[in-house]
C-alpha positions in Angstrom: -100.9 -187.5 105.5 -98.8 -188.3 102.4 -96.9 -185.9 100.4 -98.4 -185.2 96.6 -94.9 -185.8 94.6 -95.7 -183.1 92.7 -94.4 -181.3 95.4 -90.9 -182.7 95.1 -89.0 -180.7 93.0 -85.5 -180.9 91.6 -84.6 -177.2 91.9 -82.2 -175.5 94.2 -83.3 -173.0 96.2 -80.7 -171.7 98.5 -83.0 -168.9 100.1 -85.6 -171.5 100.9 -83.1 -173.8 102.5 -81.6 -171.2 104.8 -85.5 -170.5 105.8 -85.5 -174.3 106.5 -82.4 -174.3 108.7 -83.2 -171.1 110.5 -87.0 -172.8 111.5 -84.6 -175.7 113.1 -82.6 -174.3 115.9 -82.4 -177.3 117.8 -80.7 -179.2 115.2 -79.2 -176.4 113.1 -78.3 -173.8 115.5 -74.4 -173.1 114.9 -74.3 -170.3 112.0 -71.0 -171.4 110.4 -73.0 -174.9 109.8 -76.2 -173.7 108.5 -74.1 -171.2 106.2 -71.9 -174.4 105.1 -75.4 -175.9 104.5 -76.5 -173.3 102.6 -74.0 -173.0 100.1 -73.9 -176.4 99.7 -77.5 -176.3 98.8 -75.9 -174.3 95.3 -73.5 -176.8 95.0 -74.0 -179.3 91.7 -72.0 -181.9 93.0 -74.7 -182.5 95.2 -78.3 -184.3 94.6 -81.1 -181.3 95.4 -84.9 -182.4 96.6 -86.9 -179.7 97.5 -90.0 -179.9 99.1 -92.2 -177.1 97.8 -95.8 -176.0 99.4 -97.6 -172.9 97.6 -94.2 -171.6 96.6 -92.3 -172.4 99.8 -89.7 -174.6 100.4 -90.4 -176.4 103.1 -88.4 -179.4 103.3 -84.6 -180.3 102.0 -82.6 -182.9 100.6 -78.8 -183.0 99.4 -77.4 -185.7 98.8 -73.7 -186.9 97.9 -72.8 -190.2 95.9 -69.4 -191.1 97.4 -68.9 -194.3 95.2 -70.8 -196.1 92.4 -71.9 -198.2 95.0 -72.7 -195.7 97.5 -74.2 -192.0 98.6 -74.6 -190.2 101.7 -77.6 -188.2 102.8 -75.7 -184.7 103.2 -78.6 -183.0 104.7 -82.1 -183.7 105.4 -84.6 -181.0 106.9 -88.3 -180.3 106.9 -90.0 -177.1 108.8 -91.2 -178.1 111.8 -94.7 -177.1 111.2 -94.7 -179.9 108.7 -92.9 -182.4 110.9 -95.0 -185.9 111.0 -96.8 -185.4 107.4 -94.8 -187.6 105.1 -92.5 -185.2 104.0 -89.5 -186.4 105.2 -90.5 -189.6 104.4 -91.4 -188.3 101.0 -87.7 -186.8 100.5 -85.8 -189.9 101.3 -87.8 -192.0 98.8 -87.5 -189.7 96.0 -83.7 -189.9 97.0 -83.4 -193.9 97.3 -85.8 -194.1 94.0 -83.4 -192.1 92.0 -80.2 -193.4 93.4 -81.6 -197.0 92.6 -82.3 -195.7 89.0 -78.2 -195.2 89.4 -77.5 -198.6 90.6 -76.4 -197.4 93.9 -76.0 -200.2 96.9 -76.0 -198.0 99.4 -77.4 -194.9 101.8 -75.8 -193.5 105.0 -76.4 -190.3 107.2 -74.7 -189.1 109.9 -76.9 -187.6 113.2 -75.3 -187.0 116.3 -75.4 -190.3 118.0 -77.3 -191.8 121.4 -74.7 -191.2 123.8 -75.1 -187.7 123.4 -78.8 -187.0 125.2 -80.8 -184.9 122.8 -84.6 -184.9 122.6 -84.6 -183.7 119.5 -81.7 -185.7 118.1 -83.4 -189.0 119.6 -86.4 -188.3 117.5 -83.9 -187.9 114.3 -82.5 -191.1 114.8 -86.5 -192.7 115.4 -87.2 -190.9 112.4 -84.1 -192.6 110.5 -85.1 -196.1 111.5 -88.6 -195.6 110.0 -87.2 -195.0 107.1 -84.7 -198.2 106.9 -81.7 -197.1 107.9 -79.6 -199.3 110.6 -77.5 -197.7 112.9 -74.0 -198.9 112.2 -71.5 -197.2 114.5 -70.9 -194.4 116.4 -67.6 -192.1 116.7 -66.6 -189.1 118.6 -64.9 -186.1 117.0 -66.0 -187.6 113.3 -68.5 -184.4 112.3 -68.3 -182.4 115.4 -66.5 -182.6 118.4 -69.5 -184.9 120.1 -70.7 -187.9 118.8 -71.8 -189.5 115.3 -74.0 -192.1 114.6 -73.3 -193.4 111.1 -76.6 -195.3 110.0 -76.6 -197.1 106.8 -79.6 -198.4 104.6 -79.2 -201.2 101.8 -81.1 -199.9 98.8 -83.9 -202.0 97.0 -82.7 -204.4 94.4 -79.1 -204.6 96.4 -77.5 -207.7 95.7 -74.1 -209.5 96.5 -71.3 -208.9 94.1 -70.6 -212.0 92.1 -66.8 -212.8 91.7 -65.0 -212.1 89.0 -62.6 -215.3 87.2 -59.9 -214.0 89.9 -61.9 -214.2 92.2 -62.5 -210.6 93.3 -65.9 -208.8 93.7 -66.8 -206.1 91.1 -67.9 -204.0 94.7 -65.0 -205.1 95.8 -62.5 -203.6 92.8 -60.7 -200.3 93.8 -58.7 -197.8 91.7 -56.4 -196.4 94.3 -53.8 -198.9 94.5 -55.1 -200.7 97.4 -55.5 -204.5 97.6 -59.1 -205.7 95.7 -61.6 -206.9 98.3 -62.3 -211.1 97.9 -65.8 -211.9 97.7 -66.8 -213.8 100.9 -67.2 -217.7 100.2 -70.7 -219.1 100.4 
């Protein structure tokens, strides 16, 4: 079953996404995290989805845009009662739809990576690759004192910087004081 986009909204809803995180205890089960969560659910700095059912938030998106070129998927959560109907699905392409609008290259997340066992975390990452994301590395102590998978995913109409007369990719220009990236050669 498919999600209605009509029940995407745009509106934050703190209450709604604490009753999210508090339906998740597998994933979301430290309170200083889910109350970090929460207020950063108010936070404008951050991209808010909300999935909405009959006046209930349901499902959560916030998203952070790091670069131009780039965002991370802060948070991603759905009630578990409404687990395998398309509304996670639903949530990440309204998210990759508007950040393409943007001209943003690319989307990461960070989940708490495969050499950590976790049923629950295994089906995160399952549900990641679905969605296009490529697992890219994996660190310990990055987000938690365990491990992190960072997963990435290339965003629709991504395309190689072209080189500027120096010889420098646009992606590849930076503003603080570092050394410009050179476009690969071909």
């Amino acid at each position: 079953m498919t999600v209605p986009a009509a029940m995407l909204d745009d509106v934050r809803d703190a209450s709604g996404v604490r009753d999210v995180l508090e339906s998740l205890p597998a994933w979301f089960g430290d309170p200083a995290a889910l109350d970090t969560y929460v207020a950063d659910a108010d936070d404008p700095a951050l991209q808010c989805v909300l999935a909405r059912r009959d006046g209930r938030t349901v499902g959560v998106a916030l998203v952070r845009r790091h670069f131009p070129e780039s965002a991370g998927l802060h948070l991603l959560a759905v009630c578990p009662g409404d687990h395998g109907r398309g509304i996670g699905r639903a949530l990440v392409d309204r998210v990759v739809a508007r950040l393409v609008e943007d001209d943003c290259r690319f989307l990461t997340v960070h989940t708490v990576g495969p050499s950590h066992a976790d049923d629950a975390y295994a089906r995160t990452r399952a549900f990641y690759r679905a969605v296009g994301f490529t697992p890219l590395e994996e660190h310990t102590g990055l987000d938690w004192p365990g491990p992190t998978l960072v997963l990435v995913r290339p965003l629709p109409g991504t395309r190689p910087a072209s080189p500027t007369p120096d010889g420098v990719c646009e992606a590849g220009r930076v503003t603080d004081g570092q050394e410009p990236m050179p476009c690969p050669r071909k």
